[in-house]
MDAnalysis code that builds the backbone (N, CA, C; Angstrom):
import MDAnalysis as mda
import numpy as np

u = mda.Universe.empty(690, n_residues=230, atom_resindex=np.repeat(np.arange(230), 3), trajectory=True)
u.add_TopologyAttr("name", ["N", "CA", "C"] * 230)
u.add_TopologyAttr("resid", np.arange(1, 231))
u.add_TopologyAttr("resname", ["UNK", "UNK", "UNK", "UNK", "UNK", "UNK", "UNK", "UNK", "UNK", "UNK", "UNK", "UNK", "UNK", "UNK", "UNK", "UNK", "UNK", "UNK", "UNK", "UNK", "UNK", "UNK", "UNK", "UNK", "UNK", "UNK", "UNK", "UNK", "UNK", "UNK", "UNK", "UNK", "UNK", "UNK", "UNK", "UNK", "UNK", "UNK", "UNK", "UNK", "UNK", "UNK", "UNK", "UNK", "UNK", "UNK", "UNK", "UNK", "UNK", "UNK", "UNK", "UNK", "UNK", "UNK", "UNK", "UNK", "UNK", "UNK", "UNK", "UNK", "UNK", "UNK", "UNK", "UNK", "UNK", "UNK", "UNK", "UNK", "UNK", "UNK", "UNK", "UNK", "UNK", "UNK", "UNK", "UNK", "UNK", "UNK", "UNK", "UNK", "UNK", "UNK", "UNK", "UNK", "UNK", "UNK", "UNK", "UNK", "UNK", "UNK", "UNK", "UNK", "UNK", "UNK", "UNK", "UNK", "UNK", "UNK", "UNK", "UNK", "UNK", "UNK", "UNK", "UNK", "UNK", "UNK", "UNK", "UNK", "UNK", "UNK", "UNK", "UNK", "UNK", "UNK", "UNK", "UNK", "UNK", "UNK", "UNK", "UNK", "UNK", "UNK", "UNK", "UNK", "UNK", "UNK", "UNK", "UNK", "UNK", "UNK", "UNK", "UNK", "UNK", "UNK", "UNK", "UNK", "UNK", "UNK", "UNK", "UNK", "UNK", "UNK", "UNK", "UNK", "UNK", "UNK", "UNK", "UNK", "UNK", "UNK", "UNK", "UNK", "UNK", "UNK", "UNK", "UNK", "UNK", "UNK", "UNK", "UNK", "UNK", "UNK", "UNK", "UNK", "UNK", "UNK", "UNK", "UNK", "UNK", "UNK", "UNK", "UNK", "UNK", "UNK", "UNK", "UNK", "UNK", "UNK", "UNK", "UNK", "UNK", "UNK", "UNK", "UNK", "UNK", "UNK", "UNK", "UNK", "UNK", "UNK", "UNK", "UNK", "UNK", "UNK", "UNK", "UNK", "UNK", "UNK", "UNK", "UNK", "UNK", "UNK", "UNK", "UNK", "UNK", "UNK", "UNK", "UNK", "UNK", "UNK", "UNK", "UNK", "UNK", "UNK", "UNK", "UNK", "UNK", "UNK", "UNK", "UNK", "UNK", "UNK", "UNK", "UNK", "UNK", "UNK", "UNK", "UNK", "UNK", "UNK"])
u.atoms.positions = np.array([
    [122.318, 24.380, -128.184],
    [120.874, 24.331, -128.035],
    [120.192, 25.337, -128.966],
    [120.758, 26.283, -128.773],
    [119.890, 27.461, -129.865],
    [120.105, 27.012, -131.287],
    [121.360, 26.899, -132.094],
    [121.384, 26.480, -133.163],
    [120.185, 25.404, -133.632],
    [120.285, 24.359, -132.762],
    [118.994, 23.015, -132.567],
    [117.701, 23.805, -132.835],
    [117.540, 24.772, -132.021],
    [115.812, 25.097, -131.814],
    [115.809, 26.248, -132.988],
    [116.556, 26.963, -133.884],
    [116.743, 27.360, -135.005],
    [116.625, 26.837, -136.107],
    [117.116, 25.557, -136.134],
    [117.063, 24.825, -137.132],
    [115.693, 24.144, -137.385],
    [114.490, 23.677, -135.735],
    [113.704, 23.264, -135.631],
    [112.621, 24.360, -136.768],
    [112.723, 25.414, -136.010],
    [111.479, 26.618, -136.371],
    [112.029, 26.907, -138.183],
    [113.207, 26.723, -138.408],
    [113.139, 26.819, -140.018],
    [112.481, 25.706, -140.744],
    [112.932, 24.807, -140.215],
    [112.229, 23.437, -140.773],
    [110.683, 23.567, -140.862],
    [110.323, 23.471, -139.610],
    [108.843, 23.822, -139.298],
    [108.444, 24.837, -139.968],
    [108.612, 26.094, -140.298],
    [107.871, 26.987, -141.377],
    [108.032, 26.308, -142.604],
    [109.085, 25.710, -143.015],
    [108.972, 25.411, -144.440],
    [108.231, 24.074, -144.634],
    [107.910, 23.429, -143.950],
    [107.162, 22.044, -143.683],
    [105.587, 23.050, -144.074],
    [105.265, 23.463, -143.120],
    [103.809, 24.506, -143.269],
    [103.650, 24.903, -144.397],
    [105.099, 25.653, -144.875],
    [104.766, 26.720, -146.842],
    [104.631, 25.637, -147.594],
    [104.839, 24.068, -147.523],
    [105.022, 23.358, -148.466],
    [103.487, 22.700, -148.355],
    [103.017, 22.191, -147.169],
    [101.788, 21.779, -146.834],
    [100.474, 22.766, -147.147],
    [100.888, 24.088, -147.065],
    [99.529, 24.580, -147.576],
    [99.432, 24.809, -149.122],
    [100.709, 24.913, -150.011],
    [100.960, 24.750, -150.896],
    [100.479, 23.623, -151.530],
    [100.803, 22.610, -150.662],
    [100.235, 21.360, -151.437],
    [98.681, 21.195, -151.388],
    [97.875, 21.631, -150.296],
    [96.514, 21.597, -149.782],
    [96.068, 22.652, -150.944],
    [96.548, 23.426, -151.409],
    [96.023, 24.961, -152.164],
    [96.219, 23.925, -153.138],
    [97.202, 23.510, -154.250],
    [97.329, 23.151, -155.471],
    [96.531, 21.358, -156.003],
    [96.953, 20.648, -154.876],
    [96.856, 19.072, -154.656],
    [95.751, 18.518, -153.950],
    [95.415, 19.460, -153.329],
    [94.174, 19.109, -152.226],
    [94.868, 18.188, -151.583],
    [96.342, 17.919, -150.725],
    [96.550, 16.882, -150.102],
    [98.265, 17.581, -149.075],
    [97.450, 17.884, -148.100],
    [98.584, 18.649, -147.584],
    [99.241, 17.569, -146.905],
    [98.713, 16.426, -146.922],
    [99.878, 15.521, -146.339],
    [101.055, 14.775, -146.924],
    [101.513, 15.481, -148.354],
    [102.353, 14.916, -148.558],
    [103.992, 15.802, -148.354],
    [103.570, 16.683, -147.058],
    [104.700, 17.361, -147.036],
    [105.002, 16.865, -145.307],
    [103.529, 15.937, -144.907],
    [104.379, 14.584, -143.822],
    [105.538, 14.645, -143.456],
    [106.364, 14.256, -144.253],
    [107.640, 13.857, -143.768],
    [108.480, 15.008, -143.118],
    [108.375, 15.767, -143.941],
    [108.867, 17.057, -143.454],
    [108.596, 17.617, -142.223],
    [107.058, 17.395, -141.804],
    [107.082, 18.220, -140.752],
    [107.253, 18.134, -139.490],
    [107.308, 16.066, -139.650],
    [107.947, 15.436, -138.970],
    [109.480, 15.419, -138.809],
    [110.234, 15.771, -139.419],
    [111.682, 16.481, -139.290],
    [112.069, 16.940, -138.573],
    [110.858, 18.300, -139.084],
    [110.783, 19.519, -138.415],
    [110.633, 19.456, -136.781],
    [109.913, 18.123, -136.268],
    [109.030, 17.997, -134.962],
    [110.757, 17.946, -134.438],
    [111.629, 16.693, -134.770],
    [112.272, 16.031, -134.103],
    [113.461, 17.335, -133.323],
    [113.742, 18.108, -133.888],
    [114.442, 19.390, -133.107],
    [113.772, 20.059, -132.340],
    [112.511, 20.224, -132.501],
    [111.483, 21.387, -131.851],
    [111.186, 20.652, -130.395],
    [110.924, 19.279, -130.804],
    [110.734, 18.201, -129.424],
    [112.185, 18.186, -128.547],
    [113.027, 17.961, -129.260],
    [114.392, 18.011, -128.560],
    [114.723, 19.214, -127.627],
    [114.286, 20.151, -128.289],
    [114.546, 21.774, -127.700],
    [113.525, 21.851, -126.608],
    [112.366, 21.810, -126.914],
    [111.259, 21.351, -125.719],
    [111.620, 20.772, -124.545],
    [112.301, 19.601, -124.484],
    [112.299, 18.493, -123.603],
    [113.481, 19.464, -122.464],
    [114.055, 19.490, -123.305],
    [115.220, 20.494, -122.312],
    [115.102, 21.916, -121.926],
    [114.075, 22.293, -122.511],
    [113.498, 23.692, -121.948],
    [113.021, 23.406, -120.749],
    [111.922, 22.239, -120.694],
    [110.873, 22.077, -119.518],
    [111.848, 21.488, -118.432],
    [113.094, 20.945, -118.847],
    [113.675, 20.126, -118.045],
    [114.520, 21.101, -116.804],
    [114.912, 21.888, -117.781],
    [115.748, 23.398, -116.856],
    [114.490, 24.200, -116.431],
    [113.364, 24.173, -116.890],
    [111.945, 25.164, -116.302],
    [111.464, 24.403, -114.921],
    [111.573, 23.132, -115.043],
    [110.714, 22.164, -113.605],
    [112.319, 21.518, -113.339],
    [113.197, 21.804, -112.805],
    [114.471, 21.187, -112.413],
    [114.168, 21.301, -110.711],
    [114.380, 20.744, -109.983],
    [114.375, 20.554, -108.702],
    [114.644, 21.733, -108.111],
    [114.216, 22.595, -107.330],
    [114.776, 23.452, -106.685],
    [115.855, 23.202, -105.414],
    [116.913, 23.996, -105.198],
    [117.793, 23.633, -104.008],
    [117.126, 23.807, -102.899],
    [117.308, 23.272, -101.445],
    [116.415, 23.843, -100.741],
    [117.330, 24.553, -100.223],
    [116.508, 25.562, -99.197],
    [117.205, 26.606, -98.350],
    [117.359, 26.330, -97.153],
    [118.633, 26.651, -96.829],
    [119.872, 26.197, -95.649],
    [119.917, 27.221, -94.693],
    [119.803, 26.989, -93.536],
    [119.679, 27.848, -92.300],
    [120.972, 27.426, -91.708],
    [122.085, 28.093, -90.911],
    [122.795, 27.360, -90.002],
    [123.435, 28.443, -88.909],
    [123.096, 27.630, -87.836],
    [123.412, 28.868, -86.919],
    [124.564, 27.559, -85.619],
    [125.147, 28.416, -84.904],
    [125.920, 28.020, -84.050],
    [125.433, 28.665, -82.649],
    [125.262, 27.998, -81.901],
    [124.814, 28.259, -80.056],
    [126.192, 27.624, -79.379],
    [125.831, 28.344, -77.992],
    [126.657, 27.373, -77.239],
    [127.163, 26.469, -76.922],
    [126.966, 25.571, -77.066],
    [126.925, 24.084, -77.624],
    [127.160, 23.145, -78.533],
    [127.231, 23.862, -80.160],
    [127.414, 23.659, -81.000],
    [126.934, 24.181, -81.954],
    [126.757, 23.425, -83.081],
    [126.355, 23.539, -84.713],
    [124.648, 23.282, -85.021],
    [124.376, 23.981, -85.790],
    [123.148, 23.893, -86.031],
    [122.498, 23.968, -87.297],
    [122.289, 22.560, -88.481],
    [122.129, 23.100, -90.008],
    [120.799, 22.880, -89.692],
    [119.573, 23.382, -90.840],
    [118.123, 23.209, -91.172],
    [117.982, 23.534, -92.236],
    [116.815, 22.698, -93.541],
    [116.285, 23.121, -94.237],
    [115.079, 23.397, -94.348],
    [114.587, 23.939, -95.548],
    [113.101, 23.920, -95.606],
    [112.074, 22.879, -95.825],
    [112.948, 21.763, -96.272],
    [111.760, 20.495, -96.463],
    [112.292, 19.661, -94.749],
    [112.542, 20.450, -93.972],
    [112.021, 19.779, -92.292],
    [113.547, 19.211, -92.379],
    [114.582, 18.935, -92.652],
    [115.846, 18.263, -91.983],
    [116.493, 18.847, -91.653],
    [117.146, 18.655, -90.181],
    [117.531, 19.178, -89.408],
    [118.817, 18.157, -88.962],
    [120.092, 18.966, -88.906],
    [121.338, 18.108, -88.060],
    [121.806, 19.193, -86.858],
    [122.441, 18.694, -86.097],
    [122.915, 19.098, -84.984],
    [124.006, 18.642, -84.202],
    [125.142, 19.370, -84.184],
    [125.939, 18.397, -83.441],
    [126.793, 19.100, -82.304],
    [127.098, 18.715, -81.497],
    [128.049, 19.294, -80.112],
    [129.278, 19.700, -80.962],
    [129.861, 20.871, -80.029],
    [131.457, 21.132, -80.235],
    [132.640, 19.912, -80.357],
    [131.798, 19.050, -79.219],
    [133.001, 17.296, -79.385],
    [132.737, 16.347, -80.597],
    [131.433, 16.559, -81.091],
    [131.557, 15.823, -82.484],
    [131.939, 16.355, -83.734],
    [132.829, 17.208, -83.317],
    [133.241, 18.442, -84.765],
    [134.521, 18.405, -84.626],
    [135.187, 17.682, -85.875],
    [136.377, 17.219, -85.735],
    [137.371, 18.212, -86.336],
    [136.545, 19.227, -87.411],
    [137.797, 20.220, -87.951],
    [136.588, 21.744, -88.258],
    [136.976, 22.666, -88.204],
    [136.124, 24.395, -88.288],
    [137.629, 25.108, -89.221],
    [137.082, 24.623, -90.963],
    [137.993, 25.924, -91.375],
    [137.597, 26.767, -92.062],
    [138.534, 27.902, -92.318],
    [138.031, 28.851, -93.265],
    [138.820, 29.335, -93.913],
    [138.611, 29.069, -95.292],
    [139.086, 29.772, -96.713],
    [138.635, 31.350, -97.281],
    [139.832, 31.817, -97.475],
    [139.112, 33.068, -97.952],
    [140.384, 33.277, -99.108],
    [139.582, 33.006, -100.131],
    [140.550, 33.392, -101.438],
    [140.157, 34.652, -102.419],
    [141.073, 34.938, -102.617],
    [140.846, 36.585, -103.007],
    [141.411, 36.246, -104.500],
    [140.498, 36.726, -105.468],
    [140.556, 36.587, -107.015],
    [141.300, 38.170, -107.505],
    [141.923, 37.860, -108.225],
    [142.643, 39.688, -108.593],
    [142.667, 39.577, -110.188],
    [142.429, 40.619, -111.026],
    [142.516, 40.796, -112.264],
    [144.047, 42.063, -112.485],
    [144.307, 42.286, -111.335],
    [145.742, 42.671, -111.648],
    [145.267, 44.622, -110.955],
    [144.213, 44.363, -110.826],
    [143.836, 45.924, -110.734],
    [142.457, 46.209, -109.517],
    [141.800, 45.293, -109.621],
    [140.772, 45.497, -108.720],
    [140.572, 43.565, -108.294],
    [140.176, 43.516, -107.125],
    [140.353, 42.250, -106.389],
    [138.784, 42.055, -105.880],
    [138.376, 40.693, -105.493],
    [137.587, 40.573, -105.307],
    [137.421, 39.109, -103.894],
    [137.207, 38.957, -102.763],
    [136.850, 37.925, -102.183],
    [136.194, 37.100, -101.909],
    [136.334, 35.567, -102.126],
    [135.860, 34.830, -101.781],
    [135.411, 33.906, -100.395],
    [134.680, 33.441, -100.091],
    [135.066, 33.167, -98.176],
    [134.223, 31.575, -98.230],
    [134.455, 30.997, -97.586],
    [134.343, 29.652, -97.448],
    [133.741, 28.833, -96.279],
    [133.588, 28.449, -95.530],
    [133.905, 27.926, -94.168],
    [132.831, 26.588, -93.997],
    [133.850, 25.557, -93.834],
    [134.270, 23.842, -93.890],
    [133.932, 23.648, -92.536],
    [132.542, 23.059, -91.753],
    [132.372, 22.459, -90.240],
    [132.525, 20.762, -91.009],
    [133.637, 19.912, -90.370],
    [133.460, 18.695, -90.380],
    [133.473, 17.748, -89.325],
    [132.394, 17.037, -89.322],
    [132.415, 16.145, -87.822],
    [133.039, 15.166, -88.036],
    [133.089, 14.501, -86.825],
    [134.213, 13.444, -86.879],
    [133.416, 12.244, -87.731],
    [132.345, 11.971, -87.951],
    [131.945, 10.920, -89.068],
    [131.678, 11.136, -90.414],
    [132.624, 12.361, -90.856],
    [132.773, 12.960, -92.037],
    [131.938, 13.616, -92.594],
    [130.617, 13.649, -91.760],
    [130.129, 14.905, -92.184],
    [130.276, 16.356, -92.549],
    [129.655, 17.236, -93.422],
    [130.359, 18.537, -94.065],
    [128.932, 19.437, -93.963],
    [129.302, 20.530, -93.137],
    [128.719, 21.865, -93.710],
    [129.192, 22.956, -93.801],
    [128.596, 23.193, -95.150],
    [129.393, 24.582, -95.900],
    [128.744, 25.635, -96.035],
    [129.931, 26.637, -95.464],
    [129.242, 28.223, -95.517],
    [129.788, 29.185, -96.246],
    [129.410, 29.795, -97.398],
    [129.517, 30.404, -98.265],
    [129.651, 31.725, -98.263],
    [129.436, 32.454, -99.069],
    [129.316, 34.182, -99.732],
    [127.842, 34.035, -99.671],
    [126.701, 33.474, -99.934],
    [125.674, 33.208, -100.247],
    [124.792, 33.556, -98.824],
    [125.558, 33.022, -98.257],
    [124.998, 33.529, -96.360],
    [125.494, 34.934, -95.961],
    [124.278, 36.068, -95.897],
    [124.681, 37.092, -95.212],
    [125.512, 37.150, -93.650],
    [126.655, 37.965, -93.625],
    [127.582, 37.917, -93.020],
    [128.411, 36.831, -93.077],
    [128.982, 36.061, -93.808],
    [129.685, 34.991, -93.416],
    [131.142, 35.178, -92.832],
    [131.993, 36.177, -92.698],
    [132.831, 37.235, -92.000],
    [132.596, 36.683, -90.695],
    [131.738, 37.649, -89.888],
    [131.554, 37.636, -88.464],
    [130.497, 36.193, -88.298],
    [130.081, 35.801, -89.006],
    [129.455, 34.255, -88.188],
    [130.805, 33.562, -88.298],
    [131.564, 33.022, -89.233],
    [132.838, 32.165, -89.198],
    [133.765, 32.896, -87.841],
    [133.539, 33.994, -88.031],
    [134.661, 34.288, -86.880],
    [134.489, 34.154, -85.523],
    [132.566, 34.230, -85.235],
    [132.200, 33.940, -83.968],
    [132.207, 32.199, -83.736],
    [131.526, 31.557, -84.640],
    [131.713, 30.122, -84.848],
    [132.841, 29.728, -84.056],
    [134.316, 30.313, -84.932],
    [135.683, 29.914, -84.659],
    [136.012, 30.191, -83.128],
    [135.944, 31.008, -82.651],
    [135.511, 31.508, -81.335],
    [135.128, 30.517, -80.355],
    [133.861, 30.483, -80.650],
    [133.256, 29.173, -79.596],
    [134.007, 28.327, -79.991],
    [134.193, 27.487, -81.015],
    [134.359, 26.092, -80.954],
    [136.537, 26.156, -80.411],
    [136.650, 27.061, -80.284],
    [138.419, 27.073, -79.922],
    [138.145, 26.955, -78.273],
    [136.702, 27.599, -78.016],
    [136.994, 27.704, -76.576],
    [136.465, 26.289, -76.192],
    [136.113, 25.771, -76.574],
    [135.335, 24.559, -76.637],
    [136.590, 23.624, -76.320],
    [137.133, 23.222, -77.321],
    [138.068, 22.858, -78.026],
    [139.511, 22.302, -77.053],
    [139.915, 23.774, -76.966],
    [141.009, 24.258, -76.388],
    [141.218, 23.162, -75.413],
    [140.258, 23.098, -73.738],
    [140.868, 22.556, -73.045],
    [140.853, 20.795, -73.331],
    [140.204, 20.397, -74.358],
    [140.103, 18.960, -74.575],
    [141.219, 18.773, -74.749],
    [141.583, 19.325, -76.197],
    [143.060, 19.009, -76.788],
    [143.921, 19.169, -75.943],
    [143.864, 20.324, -74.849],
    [145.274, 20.252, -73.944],
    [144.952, 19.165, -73.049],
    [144.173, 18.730, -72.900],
    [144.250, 17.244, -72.193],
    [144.994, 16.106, -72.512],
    [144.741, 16.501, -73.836],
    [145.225, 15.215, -75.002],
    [146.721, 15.507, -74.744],
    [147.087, 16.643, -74.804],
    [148.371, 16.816, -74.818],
    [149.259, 16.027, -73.416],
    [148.440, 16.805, -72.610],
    [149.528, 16.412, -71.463],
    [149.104, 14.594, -70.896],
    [148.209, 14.455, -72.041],
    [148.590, 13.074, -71.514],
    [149.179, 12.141, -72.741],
    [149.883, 13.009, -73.594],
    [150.669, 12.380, -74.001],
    [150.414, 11.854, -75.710],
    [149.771, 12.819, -75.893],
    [149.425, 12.274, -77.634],
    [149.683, 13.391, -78.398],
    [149.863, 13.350, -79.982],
    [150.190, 14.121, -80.874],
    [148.943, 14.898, -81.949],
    [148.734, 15.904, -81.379],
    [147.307, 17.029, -82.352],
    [147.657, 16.982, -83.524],
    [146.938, 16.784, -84.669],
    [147.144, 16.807, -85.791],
    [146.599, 18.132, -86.457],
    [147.376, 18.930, -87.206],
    [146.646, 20.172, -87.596],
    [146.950, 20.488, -89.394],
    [146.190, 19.429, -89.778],
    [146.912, 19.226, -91.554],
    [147.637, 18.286, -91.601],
    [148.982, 19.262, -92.284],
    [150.627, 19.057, -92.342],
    [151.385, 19.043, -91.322],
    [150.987, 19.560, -90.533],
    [151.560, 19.754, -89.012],
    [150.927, 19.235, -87.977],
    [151.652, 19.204, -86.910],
    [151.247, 18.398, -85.552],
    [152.141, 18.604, -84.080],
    [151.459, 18.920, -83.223],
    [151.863, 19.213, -81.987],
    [151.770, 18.265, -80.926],
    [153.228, 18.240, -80.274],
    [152.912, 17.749, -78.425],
    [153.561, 18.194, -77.610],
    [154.017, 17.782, -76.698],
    [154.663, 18.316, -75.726],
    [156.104, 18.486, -75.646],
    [156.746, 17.981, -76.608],
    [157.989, 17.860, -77.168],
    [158.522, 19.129, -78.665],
    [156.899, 19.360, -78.994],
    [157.722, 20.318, -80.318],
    [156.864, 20.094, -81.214],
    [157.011, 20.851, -82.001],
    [155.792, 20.212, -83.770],
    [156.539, 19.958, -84.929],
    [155.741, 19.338, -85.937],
    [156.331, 18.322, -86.619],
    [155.726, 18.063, -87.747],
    [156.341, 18.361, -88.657],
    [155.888, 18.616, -90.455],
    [156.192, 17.774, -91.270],
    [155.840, 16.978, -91.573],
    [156.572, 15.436, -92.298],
    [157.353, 14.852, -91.833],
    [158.986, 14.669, -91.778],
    [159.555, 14.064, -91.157],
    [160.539, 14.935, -90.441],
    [160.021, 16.470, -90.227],
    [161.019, 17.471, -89.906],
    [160.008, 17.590, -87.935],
    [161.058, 18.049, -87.195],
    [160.651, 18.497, -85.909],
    [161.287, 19.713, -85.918],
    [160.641, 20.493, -85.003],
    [161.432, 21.200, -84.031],
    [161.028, 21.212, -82.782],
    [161.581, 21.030, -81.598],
    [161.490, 21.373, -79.890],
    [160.805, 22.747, -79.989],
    [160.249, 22.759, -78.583],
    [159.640, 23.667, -78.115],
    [160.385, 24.942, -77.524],
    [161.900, 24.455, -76.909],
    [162.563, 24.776, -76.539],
    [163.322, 25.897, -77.678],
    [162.911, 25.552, -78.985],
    [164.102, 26.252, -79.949],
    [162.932, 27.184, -80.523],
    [161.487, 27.582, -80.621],
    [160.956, 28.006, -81.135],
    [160.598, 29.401, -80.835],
    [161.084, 30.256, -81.210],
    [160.661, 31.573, -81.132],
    [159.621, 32.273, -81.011],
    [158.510, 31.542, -82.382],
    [157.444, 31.979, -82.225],
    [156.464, 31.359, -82.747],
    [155.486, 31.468, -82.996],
    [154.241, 31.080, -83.578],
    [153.250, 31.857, -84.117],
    [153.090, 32.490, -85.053],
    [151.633, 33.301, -85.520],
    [151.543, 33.756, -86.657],
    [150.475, 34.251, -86.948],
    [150.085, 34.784, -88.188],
    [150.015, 36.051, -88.799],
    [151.053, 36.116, -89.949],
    [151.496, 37.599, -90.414],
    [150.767, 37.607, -91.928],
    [149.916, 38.491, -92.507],
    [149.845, 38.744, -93.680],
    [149.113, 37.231, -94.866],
    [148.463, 37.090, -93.288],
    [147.759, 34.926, -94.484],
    [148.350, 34.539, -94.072],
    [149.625, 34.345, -93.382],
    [150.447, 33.444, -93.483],
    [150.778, 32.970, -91.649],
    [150.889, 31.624, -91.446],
    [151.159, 31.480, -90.383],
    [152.390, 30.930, -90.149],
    [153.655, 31.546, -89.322],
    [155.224, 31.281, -89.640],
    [155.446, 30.802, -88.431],
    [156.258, 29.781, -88.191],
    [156.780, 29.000, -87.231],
    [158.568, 29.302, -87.407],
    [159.132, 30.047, -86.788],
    [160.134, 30.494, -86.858],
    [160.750, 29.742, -85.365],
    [162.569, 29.433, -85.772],
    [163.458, 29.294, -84.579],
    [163.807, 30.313, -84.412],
    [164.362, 30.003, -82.979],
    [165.388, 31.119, -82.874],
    [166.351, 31.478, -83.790],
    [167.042, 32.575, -83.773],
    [167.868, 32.666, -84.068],
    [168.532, 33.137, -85.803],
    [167.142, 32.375, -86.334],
    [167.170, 31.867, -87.699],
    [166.475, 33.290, -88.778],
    [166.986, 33.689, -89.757],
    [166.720, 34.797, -90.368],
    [165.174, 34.163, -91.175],
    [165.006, 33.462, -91.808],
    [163.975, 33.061, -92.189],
    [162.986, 31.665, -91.357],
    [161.504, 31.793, -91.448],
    [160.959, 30.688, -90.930],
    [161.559, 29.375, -90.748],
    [160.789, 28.559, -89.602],
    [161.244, 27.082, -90.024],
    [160.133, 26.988, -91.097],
    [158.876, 27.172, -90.840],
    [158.173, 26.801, -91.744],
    [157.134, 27.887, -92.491],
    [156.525, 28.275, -93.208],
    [155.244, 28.774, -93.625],
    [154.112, 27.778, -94.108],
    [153.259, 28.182, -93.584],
    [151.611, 27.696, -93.944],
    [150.771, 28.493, -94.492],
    [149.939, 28.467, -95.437],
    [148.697, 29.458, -95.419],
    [147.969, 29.953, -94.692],
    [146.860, 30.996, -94.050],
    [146.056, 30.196, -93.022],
    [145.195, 30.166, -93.857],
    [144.702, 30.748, -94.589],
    [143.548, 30.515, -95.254],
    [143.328, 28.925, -95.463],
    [142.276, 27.807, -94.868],
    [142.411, 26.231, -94.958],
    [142.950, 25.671, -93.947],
    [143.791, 26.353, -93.032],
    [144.383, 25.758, -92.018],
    [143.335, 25.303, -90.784],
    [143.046, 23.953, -90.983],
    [142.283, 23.557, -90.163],
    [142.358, 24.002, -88.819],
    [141.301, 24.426, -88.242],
    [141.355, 24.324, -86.196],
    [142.484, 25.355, -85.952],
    [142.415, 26.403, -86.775],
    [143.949, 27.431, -86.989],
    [143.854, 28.024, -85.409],
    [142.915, 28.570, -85.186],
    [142.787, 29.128, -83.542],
    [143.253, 28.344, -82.650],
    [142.267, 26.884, -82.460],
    [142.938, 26.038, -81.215],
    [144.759, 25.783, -81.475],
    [145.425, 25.688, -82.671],
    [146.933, 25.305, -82.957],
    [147.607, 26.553, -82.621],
    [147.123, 28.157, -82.981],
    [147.449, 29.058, -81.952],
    [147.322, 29.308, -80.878],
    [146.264, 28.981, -79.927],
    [146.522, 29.217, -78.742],
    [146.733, 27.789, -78.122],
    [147.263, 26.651, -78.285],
    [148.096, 25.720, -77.655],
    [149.202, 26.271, -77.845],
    [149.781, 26.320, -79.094],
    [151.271, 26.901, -79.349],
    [151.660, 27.674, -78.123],
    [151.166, 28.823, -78.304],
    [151.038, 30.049, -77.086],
    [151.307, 29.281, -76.037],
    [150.265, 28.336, -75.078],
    [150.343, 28.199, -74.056],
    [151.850, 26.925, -73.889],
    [151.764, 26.799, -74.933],
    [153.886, 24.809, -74.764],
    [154.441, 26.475, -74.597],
    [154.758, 27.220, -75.609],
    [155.935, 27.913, -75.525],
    [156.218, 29.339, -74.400],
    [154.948, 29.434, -73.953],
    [154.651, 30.605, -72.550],
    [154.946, 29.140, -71.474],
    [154.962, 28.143, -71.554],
    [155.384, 26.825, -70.330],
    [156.600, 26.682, -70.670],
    [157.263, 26.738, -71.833],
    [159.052, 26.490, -71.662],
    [160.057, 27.755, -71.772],
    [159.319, 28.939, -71.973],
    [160.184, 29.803, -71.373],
    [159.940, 30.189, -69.771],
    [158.522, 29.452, -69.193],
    [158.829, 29.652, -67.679],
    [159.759, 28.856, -66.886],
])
């Protein structure tokens, strides 16, 4: 773009030195016309895209708060969504940390999706996004919690990603393990490890950072494996 609007304003002065030149000597400054029409066609170009990034739509501004009950987005041109804890099919949160080898920096994320695929996203951009994602996560686990264990004991399989729980054990592609063989369940260092007994390394590792509904899949875990060691 700059080169463009450089090239415009050279053109254009020398279109002018030639036109008054010609008006001073010829009495006919229009025969440097063509030129200064040249000159226009960059200066217009550079224009068009100046005004275009100067009057570009503004974003509007996003309010979103969480109550008892649920989710709550708003903007400033009046739209408003709202939805219960039961129409919110996944609550995650990313937090990726950028490193230059010496000083680090974080990023934070957090993904509400309802079950008709709706998305709202909460950013770095929202003061506190830390403690709102974490209170968010909070409610909606407690919310949450006793549905899915419903689901459970009557007999269906939670989906949590890559993984999936029932009353029998969880289950990562085409791998299981029983409930009976599992040691533990939780999250060390980002990472959430599903370890057997016995076994020097995990059955599995996950991230949590992205791990959908990561709270409600910890405290079900908790409660199958506090029921099969009673």
């Amino acid at each position: 773009m700059l080169p463009v609007g450089v090239l415009g304003v050279f053109l254009g002065w020398l279109a002018v030195s030639y036109a008054i030149e010609d008006q001073r000597e010829q009495g006919a400054w229009y025969f440097s016309l063509p030129l200064l029409v040249l000159a226009a066609i960059p200066l217009g170009f550079v224009g068009f895209f100046l005004s275009a990034w100067l009057f570009r739509p503004r974003p509007p501004q996003i309010w979103v708060a969480w109550y008892e009950h649920g989710v709550l987005r708003h903007t400033d041109r009046g739209e408003t969504e709202a939805y219960t804890w039961d129409e919110i099919a996944t609550v995650t949160l990313q937090d990726i940390r950028v490193t230059n080898g010496i000083t680090g920096a974080g990023t934070h994320r957090l993904t509400i999706e309802t079950a008709h695929g709706a998305e709202i996203v909460v950013g770095d951009e929202f003061d506190g996004i830390v403690p709102f994602a974490e209170g968010l996560g909070d409610a909606f686990s407690r919310a949450r919690v006793p549905r899915d264990a419903a689901r459970l004991e009557a007999g269906e399989r939670i989906g949590f990603g890559v993984v999936g729980i029932d009353l029998a054990g969880i289950t990562q592609g085409g791998r299981r393990i029983g409930w009976q063989e599992v040691e533990r369940v939780d999250v060390r260092q980002g990472v959430v490890e599903i370890r057997r007994r016995g076994d020097r390394t995990p059955w599995t590792t996950l991230p949590a950072p992205g791990f959908p509904n990561l709270a409600v899949f910890l405290t079900l875990a908790d409660a199958l494996l506090r029921q099969y060691e009673a």
